[in-house]
C-alpha positions as CSV (number, residue, x, y, z in Angstrom):
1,X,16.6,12.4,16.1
2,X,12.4,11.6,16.4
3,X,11.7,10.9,13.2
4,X,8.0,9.6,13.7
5,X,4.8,8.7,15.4
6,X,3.1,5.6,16.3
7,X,-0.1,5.1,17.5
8,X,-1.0,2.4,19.5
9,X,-3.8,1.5,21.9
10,X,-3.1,-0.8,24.4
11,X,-4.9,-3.6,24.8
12,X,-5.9,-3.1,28.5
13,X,-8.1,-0.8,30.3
14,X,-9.2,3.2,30.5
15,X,-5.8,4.2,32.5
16,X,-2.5,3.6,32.3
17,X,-0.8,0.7,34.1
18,X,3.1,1.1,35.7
19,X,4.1,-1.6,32.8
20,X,1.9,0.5,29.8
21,X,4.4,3.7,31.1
22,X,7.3,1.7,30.9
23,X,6.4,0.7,26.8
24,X,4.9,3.9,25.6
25,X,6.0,8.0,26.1
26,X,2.4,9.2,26.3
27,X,-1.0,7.7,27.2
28,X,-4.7,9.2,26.7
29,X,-6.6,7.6,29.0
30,X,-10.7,7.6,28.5
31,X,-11.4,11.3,29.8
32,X,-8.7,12.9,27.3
33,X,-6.1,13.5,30.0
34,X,-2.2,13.0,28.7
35,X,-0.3,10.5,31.2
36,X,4.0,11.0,30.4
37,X,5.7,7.0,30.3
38,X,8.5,6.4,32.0
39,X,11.1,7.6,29.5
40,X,10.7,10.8,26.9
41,X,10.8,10.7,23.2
42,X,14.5,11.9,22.9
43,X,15.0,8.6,24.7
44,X,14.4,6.9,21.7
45,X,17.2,8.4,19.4
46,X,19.4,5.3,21.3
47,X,17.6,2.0,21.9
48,X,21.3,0.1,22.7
49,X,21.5,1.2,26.1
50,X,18.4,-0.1,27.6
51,X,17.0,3.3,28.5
52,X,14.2,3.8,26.0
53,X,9.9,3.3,25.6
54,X,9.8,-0.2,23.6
55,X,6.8,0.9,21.8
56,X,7.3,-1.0,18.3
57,X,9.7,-4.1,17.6
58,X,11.7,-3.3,15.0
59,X,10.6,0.4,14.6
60,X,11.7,2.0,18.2
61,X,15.0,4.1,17.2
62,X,13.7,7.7,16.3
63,X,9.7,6.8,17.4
64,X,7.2,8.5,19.8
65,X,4.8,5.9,21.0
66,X,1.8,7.8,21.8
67,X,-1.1,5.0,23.4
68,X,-4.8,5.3,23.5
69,X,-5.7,3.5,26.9
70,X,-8.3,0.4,26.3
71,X,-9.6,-2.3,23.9
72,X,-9.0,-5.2,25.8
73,X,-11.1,-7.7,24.8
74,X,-11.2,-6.7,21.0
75,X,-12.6,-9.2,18.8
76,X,-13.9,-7.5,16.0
77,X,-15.7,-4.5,14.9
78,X,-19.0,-6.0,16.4
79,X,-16.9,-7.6,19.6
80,X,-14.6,-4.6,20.4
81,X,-14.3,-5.2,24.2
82,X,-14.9,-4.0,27.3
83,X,-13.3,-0.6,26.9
84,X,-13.5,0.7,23.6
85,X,-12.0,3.7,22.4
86,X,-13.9,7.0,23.7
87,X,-14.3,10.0,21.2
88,X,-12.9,12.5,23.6
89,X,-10.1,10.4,23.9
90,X,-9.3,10.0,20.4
91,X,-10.0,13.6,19.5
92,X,-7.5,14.8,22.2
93,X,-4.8,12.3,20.8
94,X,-5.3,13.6,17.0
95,X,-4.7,16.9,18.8
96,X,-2.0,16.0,21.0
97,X,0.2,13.8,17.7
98,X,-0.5,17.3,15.8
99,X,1.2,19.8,18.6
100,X,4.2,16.6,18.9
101,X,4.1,16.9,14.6
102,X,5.3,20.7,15.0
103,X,7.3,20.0,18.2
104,X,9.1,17.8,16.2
105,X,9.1,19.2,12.6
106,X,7.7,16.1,11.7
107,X,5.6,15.8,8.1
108,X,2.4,14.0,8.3
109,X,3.0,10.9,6.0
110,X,2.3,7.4,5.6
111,X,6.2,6.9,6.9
112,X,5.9,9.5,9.7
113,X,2.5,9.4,11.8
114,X,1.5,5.5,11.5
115,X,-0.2,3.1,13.7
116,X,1.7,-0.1,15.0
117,X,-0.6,-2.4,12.5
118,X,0.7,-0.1,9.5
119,X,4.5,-0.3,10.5
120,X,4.2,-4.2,11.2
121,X,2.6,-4.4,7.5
122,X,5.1,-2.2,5.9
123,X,7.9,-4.2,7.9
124,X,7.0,-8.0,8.0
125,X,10.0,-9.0,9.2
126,X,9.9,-7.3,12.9
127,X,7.9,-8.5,15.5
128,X,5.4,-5.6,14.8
129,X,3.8,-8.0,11.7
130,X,0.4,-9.0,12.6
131,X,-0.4,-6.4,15.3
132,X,-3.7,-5.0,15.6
133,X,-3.4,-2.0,16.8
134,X,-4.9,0.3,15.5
135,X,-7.6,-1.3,13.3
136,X,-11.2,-0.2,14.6
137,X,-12.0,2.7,15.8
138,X,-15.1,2.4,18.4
139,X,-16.1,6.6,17.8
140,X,-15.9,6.1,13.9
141,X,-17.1,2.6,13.1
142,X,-17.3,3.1,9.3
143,X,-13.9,3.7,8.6
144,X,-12.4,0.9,7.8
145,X,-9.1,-1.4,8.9
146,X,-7.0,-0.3,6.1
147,X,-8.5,3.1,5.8
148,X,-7.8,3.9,9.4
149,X,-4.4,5.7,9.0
150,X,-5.7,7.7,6.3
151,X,-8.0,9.0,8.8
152,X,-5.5,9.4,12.0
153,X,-3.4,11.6,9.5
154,X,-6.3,13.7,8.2
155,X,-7.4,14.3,11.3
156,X,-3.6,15.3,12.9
157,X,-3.4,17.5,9.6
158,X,-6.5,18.9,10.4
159,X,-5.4,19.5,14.3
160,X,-1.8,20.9,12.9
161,X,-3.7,23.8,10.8
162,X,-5.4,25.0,14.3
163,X,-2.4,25.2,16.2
């Protein structure tokens, strides 16, 4: 059963890569446009066999891995690398985790539509502790690391009520 969301960006460049479809079910890439992975989210619902998006260590059973393309490089706020997170492509994301949300029936919570960094902090004990993605957000430098959920889920909610 999908249970819930997480938000990634990876690391890399504006457009998906054959390895990036292999880890994540959907990628934005810098226009806006939605790539598919290799797998679909039902996939998921049985990580024993092999045949499913590895997405979040320890959190993959019951998770949609949805990918903004880019960062690599990231520092910091000030150094955030050579492909930083474009509006457009955020936007359509925030859209895109609000129409899987209904798809789904899935309630926008802290537990439910998170970013990698929140489950690794909320489950120290998988190999998802420490990762950074998603702390900055390149469009919307003022919110901050630990407020940046908060703002992915308004903005999904805010998505959901327009669909």
């Amino acid at each position: 059963m999908v249970k819930r969301i997480i938000l990634h960006w990876s690391a890399g460049r504006y457009y998906p890569t054959e390895f990036e479809k292999r880890h994540y079910h959907y990628l934005i890439d810098a226009e806006g446009n939605i790539v598919n992975g290799k797998y679909k989210p039902e996939d998921n619902n049985d990580c024993t066999d092999g045949c499913y998006a590895p997405h979040t260590g320890g959190g993959n059973t019951g998770s949609v891995g949805v990918c903004l393309c880019g960062m690599s490089g990231f520092v910091s706020n000030s150094v955030c690398g050579y492909y930083p997170i474009t509006r457009k492509q955020f936007e359509v994301c925030m859209k895109f985790v609000a129409e899987l949300c209904k798809k789904y029936k899935i309630p926008i919570s802290e537990k439910t539509v998170l970013t990698h960094y929140e489950f690794g902090r909320v489950n120290p004990k998988t190999s998802s502790a420490g990762k950074i993605d998603i702390i900055f957000l390149p469009p919307y430098p003022w919110v901050k690391k630990n407020e940046v959920g908060s703002f992915i889920r308004s903005k999904v909610r805010w998505y959901l009520e327009k669909i």
